[in-house]
VMD Tcl script that draws the C-alpha trace (Angstrom):
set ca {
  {-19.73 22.68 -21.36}
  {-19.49 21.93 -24.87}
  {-22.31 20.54 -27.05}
  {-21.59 19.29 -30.57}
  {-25.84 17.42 -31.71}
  {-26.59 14.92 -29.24}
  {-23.56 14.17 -27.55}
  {-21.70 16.71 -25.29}
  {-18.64 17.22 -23.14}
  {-19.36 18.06 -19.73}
  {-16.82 18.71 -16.85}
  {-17.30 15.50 -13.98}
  {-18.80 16.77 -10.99}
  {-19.35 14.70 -7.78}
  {-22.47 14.06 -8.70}
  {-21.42 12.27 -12.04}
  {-18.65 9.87 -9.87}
  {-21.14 6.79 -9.27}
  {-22.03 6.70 -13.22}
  {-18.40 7.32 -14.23}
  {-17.49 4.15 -11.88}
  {-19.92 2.41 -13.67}
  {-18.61 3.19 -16.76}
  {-14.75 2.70 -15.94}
  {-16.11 -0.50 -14.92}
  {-17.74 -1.91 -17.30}
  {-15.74 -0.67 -20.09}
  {-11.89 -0.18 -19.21}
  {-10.50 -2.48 -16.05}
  {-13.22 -4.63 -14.42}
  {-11.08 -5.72 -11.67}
  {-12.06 -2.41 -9.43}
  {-15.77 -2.54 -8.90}
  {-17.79 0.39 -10.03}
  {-17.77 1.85 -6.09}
  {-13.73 1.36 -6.22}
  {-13.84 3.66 -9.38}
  {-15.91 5.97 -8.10}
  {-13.82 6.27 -4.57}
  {-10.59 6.45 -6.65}
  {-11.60 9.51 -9.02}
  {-11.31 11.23 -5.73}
  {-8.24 12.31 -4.63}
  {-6.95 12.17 -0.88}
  {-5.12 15.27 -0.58}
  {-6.29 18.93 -0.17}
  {-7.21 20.83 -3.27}
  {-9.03 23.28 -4.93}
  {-10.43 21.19 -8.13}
  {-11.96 22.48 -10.53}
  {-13.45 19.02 -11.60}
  {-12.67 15.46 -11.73}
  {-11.81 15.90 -15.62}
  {-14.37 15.31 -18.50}
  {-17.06 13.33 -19.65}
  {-19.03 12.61 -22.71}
  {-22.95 11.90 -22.51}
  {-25.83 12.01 -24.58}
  {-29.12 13.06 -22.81}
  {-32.44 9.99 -24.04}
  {-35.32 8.97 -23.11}
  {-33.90 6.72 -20.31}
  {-31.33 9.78 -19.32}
  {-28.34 11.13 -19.50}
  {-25.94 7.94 -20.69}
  {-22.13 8.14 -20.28}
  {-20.38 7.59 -23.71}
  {-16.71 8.26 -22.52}
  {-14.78 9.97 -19.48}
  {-11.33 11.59 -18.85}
  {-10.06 11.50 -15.49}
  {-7.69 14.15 -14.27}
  {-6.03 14.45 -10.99}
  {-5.06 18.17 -9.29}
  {-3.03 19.15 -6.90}
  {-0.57 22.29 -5.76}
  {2.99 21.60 -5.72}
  {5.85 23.46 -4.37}
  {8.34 23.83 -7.25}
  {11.82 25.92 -5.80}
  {9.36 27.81 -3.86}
  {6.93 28.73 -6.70}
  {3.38 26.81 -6.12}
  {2.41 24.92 -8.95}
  {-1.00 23.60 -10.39}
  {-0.65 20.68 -11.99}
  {-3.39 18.26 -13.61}
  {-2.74 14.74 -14.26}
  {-4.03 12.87 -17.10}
  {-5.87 9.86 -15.97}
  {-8.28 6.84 -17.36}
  {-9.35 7.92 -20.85}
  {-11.98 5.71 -22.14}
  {-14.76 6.48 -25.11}
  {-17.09 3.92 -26.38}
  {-15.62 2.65 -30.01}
  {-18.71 3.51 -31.99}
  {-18.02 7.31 -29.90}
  {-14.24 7.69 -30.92}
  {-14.52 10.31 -33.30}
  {-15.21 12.67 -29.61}
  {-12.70 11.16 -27.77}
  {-10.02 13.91 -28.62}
  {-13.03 16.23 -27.52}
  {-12.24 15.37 -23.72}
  {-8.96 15.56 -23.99}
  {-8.79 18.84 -25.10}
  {-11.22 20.05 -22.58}
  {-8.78 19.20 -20.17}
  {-6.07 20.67 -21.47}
  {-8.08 24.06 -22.43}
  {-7.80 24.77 -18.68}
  {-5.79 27.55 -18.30}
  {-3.17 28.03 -15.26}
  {-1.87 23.69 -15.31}
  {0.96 21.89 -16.08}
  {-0.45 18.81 -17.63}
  {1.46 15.29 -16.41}
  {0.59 11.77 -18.54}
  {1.88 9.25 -16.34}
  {0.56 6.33 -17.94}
  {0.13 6.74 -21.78}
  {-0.70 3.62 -24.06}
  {1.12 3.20 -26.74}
  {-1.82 4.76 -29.38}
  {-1.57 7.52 -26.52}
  {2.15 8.96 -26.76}
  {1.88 9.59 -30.30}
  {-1.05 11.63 -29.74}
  {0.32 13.69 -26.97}
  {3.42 14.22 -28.80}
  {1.38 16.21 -31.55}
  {-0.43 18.15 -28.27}
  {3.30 19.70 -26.86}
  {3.85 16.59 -24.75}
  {7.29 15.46 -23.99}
  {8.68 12.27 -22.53}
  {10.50 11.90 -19.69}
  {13.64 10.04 -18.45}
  {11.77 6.61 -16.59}
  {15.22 4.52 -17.29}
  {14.00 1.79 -15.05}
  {15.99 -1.25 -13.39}
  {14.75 -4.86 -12.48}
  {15.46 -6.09 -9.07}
  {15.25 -9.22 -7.72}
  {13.96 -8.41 -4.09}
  {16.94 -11.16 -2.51}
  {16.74 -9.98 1.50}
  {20.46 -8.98 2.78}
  {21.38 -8.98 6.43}
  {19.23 -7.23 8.80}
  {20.22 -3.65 9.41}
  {17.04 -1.52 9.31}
  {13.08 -2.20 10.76}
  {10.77 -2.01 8.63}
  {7.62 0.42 9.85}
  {4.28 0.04 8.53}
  {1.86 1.30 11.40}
  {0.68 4.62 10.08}
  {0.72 6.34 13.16}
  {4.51 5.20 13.64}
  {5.52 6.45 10.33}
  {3.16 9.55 10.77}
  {5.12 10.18 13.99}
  {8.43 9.72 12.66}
  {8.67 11.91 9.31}
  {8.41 15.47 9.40}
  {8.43 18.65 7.22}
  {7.69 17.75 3.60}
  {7.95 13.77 3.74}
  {5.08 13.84 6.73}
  {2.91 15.67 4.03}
  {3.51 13.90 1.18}
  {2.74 10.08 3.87}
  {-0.36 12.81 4.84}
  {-1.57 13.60 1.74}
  {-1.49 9.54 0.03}
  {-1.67 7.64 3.75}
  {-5.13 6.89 2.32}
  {-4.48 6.28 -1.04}
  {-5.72 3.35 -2.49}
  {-2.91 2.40 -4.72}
  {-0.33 3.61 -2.13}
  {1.73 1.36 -0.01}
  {3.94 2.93 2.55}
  {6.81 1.59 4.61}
  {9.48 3.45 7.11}
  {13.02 1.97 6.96}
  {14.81 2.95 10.23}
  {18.02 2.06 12.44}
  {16.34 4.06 14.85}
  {18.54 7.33 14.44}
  {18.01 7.59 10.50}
  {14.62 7.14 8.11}
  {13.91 5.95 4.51}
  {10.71 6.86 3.72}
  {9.49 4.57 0.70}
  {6.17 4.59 -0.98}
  {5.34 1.77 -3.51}
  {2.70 0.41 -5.40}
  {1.60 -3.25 -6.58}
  {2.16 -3.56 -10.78}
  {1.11 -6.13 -12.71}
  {3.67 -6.88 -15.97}
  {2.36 -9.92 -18.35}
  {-1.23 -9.77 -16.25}
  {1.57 -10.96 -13.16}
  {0.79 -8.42 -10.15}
  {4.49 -9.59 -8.61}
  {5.93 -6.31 -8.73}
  {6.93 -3.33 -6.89}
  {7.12 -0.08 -8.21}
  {8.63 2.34 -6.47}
  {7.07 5.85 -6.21}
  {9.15 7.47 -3.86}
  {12.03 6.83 -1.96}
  {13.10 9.84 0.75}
  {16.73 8.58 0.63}
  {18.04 7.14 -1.98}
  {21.87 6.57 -0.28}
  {20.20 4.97 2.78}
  {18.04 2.87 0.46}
  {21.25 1.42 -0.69}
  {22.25 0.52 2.21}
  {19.36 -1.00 3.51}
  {17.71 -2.82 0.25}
  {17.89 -6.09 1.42}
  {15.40 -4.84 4.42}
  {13.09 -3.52 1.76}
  {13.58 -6.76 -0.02}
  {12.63 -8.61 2.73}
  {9.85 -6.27 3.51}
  {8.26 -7.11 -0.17}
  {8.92 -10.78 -0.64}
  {6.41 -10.72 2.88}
  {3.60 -9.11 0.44}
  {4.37 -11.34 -2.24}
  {6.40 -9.05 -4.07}
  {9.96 -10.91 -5.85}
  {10.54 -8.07 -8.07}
  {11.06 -4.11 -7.73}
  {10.81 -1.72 -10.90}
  {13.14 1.18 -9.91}
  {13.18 3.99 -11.93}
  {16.43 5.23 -11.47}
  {15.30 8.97 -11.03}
  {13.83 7.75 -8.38}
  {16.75 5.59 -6.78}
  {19.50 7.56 -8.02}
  {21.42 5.38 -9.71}
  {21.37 1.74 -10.96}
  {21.34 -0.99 -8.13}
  {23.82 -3.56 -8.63}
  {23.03 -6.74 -9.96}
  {19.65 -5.28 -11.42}
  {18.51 -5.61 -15.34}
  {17.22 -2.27 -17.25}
  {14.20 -2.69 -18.75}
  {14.67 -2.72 -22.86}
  {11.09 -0.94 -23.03}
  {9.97 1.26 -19.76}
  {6.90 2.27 -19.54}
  {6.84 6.26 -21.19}
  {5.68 9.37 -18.90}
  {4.94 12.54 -20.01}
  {4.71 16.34 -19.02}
  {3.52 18.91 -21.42}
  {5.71 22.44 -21.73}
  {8.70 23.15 -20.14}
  {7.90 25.46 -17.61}
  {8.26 23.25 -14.53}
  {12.03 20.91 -15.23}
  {11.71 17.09 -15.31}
  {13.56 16.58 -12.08}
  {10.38 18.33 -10.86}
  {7.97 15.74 -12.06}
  {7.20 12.51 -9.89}
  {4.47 10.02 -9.62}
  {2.79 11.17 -6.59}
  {0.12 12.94 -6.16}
  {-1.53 11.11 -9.59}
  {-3.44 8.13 -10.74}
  {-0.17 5.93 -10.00}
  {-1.11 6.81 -6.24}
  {-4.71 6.30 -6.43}
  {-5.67 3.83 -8.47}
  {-5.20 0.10 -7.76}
  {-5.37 -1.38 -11.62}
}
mol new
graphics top color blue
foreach p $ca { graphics top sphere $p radius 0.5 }
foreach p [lrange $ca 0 end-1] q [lrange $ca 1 end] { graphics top cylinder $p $q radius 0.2 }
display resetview
């Protein structure tokens, strides 16, 4: 805990999660209730947490009142058989007249020893300051696509027990660990003797949630062959668009548009290589925005 007067940074325990909803709430995306915050600072895979990142609050005569919060995600990943601990970066929000702390929680999070730190959704203000803290982009190249549905030649799966029945090895874990994620959509592309295992998520570009974005795709070469069934699957959820980052789909898919600005993603050192760095296991997975 650090203590600088009256207003201190303090590591979020489960204890603090209904006030930090509240807060997240009232003061950084409105459109998730103060329970949905709350739920989503909690991740749904195993792991040994130290916290659920920082807050700042100033103890007065009506209690201790929340002044401005860092989220951070953990989790253990397997890295060419070497466990590692990362910690994502999540919601960052400090009351304006409390700014002059707001680095404060940042680098309490990033004084824990034994991570490899992941930004995966940096405002603009943001990448310039993680830039001067060791952070460096990564490669989200990202194509446009117009979900237009192509003849039928995969199903589309969406029961959970189906697609929890049909993965195995590390794709059953990684459906295990998000299946109840909030911001996590998951669908099974099959012929019946072959799977694409796809996880999504609902984006919102010019305050329009009509796009896709995809988080994970199992199989990139079956993907191309079966995008029109995934294009059919989203235009059903009232999807028209997919943002494909193309480390992600492998390469560009034809008749697509790259996007002049992608949003940036960042990973700090360069212990672990980009190709190792994905949006699961993150705020991207968890939280519905």
């Amino acid at each position: 805990m650090v203590d600088d007067g009256s207003v201190r940074v303090a590591p979020i325990r489960s204890a603090d999660l209904p006030a930090v909803g509240r807060f997240l709430h009232a003061h950084l995306n409105p459109r998730l209730s103060a329970q949905e915050w709350a739920a989503a600072a909690v991740p749904t895979w195993a792991v040994d947490a130290p916290n659920h990142g920082f807050l700042l609050e100033r103890a007065g005569a009506a209690g201790r009142e929340v002044l401005g919060v860092q989220l951070a995600f953990y989790a253990d990943r397997d890295v060419a058989g070497t466990v590692v601990r990362f910690c994502n970066l999540a919601a960052w929000c400090v009351l304006e007249e409390h700014r002059a702390h707001g680095l404060r929680l940042l680098r309490a999070v990033l004084a824990q020893r034994g991570y490899q730190f992941t930004d995966l959704s940096p405002s603009g203000s943001v990448v310039a300051l993680n830039e001067r803290l060791r952070f460096r982009a990564l490669d989200t190249e990202t194509a446009l696509v117009a979900n237009l549905p192509g003849p039928p030649r995969a199903r589309a799966v969406t029961d959970a027990d189906a697609i929890d029945a049909a993965l195995t090895g590390v794709e059953q874990q990684i459906f295990r660990d998000h299946r109840a994620a909030a911001a996590a959509h998951h669908v099974l592309l099959t012929d019946g003797t072959e799977h694409c295992y796809v996880v999504y998520r609902r984006d919102r570009r010019r305050r329009l949630r009509l796009f896709a974005s995809l988080l994970h795709v199992s199989d990139p070469d079956l993907l191309r062959r079966w995008r029109g069934d995934l294009a059919r699957h989203l235009l059903a959820r009232g999807l028209p668009l997919t943002l494909a980052e193309l480390r992600v789909v492998g390469e560009r898919p034809g008749g697509s548009v790259l996007l002049r600005h992608p949003r940036p993603k960042m990973v700090r050192g360069s212990a672990v290589p980009a190709a190792a760095v994905d949006s699961l296991y993150s705020e991207l997975a968890l939280v519905s925005w």
